[in-house]
N, C-alpha and C positions, 0 to 999 in steps of 0.2 A: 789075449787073456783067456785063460779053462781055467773051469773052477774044478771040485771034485767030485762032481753029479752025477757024470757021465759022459763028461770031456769034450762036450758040445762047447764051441766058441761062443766066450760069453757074450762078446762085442753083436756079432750076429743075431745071441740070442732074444739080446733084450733088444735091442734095434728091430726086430719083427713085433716084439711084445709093445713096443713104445707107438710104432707106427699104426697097433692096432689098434690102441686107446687111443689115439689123437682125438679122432671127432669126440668120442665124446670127455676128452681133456677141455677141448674147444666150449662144448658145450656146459662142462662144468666153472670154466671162468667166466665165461658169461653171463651164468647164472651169478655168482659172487661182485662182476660188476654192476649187476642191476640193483645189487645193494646200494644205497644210498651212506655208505658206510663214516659217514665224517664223525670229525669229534665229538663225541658225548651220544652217537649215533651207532654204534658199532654191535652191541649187542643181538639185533636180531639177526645179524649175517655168522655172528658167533656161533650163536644158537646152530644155526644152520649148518657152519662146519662139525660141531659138535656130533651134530648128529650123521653127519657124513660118515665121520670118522669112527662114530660106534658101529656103524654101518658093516664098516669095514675090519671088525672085529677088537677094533686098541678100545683099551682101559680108556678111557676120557676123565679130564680132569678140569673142570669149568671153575672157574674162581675171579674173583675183584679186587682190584686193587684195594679194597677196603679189607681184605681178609689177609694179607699178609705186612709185615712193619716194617713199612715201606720209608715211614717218616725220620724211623730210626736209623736207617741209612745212609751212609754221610755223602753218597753219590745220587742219594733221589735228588728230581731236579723240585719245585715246586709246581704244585698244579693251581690256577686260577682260576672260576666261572666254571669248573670241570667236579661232579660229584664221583671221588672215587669209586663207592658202590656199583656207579652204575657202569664202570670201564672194565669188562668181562675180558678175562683171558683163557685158551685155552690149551691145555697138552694132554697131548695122547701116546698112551705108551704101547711099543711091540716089546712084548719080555720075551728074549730070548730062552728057551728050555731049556738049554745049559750051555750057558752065555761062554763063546770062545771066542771072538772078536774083540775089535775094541768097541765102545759104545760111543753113538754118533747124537745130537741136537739138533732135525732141521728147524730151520724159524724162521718165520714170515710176518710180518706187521701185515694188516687191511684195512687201516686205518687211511683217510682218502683226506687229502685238502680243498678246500673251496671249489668249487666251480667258474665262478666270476659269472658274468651275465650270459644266459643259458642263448644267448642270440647270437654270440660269438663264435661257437661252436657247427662246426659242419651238419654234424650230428648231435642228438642229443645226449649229454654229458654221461647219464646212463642208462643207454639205450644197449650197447652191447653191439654196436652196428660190425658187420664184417664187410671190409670194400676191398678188392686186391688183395687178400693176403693178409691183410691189418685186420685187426678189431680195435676200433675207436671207442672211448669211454675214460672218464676221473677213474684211477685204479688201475687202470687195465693193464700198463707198462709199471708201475709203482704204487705199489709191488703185488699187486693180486696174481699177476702171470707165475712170476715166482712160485708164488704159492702153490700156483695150481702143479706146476714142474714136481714142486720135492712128492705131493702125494700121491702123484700122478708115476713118480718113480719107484715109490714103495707098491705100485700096483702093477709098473712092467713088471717086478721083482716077482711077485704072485705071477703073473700069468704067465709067467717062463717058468711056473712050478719050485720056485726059491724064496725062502725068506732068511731076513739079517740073522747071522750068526749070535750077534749081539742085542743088547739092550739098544732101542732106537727110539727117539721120541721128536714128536712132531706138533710144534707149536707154533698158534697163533695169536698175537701180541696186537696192543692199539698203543697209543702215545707217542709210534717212533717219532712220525711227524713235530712233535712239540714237547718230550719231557726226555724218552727212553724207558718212562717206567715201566712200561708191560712188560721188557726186558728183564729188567731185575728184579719185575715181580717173579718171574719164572725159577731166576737166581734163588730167592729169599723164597719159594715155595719149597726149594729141598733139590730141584733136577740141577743134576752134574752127568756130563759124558767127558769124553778122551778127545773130544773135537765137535765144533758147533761148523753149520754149513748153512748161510743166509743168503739164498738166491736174488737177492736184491737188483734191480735193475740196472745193472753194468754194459748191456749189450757185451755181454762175454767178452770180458774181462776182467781181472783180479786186481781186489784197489788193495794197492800198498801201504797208503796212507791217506786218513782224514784225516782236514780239520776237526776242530770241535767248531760249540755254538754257546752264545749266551742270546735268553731273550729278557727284553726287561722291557717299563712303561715309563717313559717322561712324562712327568707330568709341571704344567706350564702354569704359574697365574696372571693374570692381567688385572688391570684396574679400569671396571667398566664405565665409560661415559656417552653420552649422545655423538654420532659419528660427526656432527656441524662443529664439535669441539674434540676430535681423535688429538689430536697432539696434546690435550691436558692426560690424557690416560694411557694406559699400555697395555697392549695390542697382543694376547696370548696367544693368539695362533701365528703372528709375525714374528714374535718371542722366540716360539717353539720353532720356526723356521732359522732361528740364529743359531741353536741349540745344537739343529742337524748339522748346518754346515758345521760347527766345530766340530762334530761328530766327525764329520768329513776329514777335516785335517787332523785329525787325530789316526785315522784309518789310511791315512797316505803315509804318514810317519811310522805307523805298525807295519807298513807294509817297505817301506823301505828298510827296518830293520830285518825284515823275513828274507832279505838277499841274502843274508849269511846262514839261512837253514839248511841242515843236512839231505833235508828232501823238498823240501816246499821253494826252495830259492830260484829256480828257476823258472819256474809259475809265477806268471803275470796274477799281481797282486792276488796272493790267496786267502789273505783277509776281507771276508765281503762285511759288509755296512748294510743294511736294509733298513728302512723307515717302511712299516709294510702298514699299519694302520693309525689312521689319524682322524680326531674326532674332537669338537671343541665346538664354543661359541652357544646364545642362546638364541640371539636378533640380530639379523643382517644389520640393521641401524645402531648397533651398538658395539663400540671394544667389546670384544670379548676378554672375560672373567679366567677362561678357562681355557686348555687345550690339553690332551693327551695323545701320543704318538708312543705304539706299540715298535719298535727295534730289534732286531736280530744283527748279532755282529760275531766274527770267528775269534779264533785264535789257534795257536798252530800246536802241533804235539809236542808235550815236555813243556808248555806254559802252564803256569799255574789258575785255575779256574779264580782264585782270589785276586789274585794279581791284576786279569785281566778285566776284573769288576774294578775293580780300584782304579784303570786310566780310563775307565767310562767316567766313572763319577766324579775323577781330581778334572777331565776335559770338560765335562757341565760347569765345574765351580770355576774356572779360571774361565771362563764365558759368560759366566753371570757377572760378573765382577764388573765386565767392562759394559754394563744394562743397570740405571742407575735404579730402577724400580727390583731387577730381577737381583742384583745387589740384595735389598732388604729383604725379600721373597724369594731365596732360593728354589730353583725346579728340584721335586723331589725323582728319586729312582725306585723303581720298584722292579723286585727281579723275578718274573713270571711266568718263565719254563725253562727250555734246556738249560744248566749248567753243567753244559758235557764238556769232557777232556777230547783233546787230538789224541789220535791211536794212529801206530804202524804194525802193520806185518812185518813182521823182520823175517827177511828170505832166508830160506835154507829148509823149515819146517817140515816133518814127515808129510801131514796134509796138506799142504801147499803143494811137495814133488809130485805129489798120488795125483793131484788135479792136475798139474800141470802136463805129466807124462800123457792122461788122458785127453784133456783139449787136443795135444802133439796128434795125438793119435785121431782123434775128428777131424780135427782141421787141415793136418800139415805144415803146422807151423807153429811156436810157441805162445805160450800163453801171452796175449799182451796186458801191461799191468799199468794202474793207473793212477795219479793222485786225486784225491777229491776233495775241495773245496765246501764239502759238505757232509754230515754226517751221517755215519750207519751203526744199527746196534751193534758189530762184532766189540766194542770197544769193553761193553759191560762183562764181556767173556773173557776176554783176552786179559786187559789191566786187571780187573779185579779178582778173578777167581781160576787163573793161570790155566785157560783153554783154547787149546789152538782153535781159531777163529776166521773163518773164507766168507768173502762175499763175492759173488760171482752171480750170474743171470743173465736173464734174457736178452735181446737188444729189441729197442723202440726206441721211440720220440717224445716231447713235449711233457715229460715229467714235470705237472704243475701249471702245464701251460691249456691254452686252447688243442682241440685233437690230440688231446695224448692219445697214444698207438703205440701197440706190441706188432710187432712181425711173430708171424702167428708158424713159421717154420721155426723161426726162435724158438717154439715149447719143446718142439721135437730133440732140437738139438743141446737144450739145454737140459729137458728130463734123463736122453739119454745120459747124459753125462754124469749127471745127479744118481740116474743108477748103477750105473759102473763103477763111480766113487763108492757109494754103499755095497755095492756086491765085494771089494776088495780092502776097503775099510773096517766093513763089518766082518767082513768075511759072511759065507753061504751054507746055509745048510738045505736039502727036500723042505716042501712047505709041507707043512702038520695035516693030517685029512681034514683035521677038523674045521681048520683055516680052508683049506680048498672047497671045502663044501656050499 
């Protein structure tokens, strides 16, 4: 790869510029893991990229999900116990001086999931620890690594003396975890480019297709009695245990229809079922009155998000039926975050080759691509507002689990990559003095 600078190899070039800033790449995701960034929690680490990024010369553009109509949109998902106000998004823009490129959208969520008990954990959850090569931390592999890669690669760009030929803009999102709407707030803020590029944590590889997600709440009742007389009354956390398992068979049956999917058929059941929280009862000595169990369940791409609410809720009713109490006391549904669609890449795409040829040229060998079982924003890009859309990043471990960990050569290889896509995407022009200053 030469660009038109002065014919210095670009591959070279920014590969010395990438290797310079490592450390302190290193040190700036570190800093973003010691955020405590969870739901409804995300704001001060926003702040803080905000401020990075004005640092760094971009337009900054801080806004909430309360500031754009978000409601109005028939792909927001719904938010629950979540004050939109206070869920801060951020984009920042490089305006090209006279935009010849195409215009590129990096995007990263920092939005982080639970911990679970901080005793579990080697190190602590966010400590930032670096052992071998890793740096262990909630965040650190999904997706903060990412993040630090795309801005990290708008800065080899500067320090090899180049900036995007085009308009480029660099945003950070919360919700992916649980709705997608930081996403489409972005959308519904007004930014559009020619291709979004979401460093997501793939261990470098390019997902072809996700599922989608539904989350909802069963909610259970019982008829409370003294436990010396349980068999006069009904039992809502036992209920609620009948519930799932039909959930269960219901999710064996989606999953044996999904053999005949054009991508997903050969994936050991790619419909997952989750019962992830559950909360009920008032007195160990008493039936419980009550139970609620929080669920997440898939669906594959080309399913209809209604559709797929509808054999949730017809597999509840045809399970209560055979419960003579939950008969007269139907469990209600309540549907409480993502109602996202499955998305594909459909291969062939100009940015897909552009990435692909590059990986070839890293690695040695082609891109390898993936299906996922689980969601990422490229879908709010791609479905709705017809922008070619990559997810690609870093590789680690335990996304969600105990030691989540980035392989910390991962940044190197994947900022490089991140800037050579923009160096030829956007195309290059000399950086402005005023920028180099």
């Amino acid at each position: 790869m030469a660009d038109e600078t002065g014919g210095t190899d670009m591959m070279a070039r920014l590969r010395r510029a990438v290797e310079a800033g490592h450390e302190q790449q290193v040190a700036f995701l570190a800093e973003m893991v010691r955020f405590p960034s969870l739901r409804g929690q995300e704001a001060p680490l926003q702040d803080w990229i905000a401020h990075q990024l004005a640092a760094r010369g971009y337009a900054v553009d801080r806004f909430t999900l309360a500031d754009v109509p978000l409601t109005a949109h028939p792909k927001a998902s719904p938010m629950v116990e979540v004050d939109p106000a206070g869920s801060v998004q951020v984009a920042a823009m490089h305006r090209a001086a006279t935009p010849g490129g195409r215009s590129l959208i990096l995007q990263g969520h920092i939005d982080v999931v639970p911990t679970g008990p901080h005793e579990m954990w080697t190190y602590p959850p966010f400590s930032a620890t670096i052992r071998d090569g890793w740096m262990y931390g909630r965040g650190a592999y999904d997706m903060k690594a990412g993040v630090s890669c795309m801005i990290f690669a708008l800065d080899a760009l500067r320090a090899a003396g180049l900036e995007p030929a085009a308009d480029v803009c660099v945003q950070t999102v919360t919700e992916e975890e649980s709705t997608g709407n930081g996403a489409l707030a972005t959308l519904l803020r007004g930014y559009r480019a020619d291709a979004c590029f979401i460093p997501e944590s793939t261990g470098q590889t390019l997902t072809r297709a996700q599922s989608g997600a539904l989350w909802f709440r069963l909610r259970v009742l019982g008829s409370p009695v003294h436990v010396m007389v349980a068999q006069a009354g009904s039992n809502a956390i036992l209920s609620a245990c009948d519930m799932i398992r039909a959930l269960q068979e219901h999710t064996v049956a989606l999953n044996a229809a999904a053999r005949s999917d054009p991508w997903f058929g050969e994936v050991q059941d790619p419909i997952k079922f989750n019962p992830g929280v559950i909360r009920g009862g008032d007195w160990a000595s008493s039936t419980p009155a009550w139970c609620e169990v929080d669920c997440r369940i898939g669906l594959l791409p080309g399913a209809e998000v209604a559709d797929a609410k509808a054999g949730v809720e017809q597999a509840i009713r045809t399970a209560a039926q055979r419960d003579p109490f939950l008969a007269n006391n139907p469990p209600a549904i309540e549907w409480i975050g993502f109602e996202a669609d499955g998305a594909v890449l459909e291969p062939g795409g100009e940015a897909e080759q552009l990435l692909a040829r590059i990986h070839q040229q890293l690695h040695g060998k082609p891109v390898p691509t993936r299906l996922s079982t689980a969601v990422n924003d490229t879908r709010f890009y791609s479905l709705y507002y017809d922008i070619a859309a990559l997810c690609y990043g870093p590789d680690g471990e335990g996304p969600h689990a105990f030691d989540e960990r980035v392989r910390l050569d991962s940044l190197k290889e994947t900022t490089l990559a991140m800037a050579l896509f923009i160096a030829e995407w956007c195309g290059v022009v000399p950086l402005r003095q005023q920028k180099a200053a």
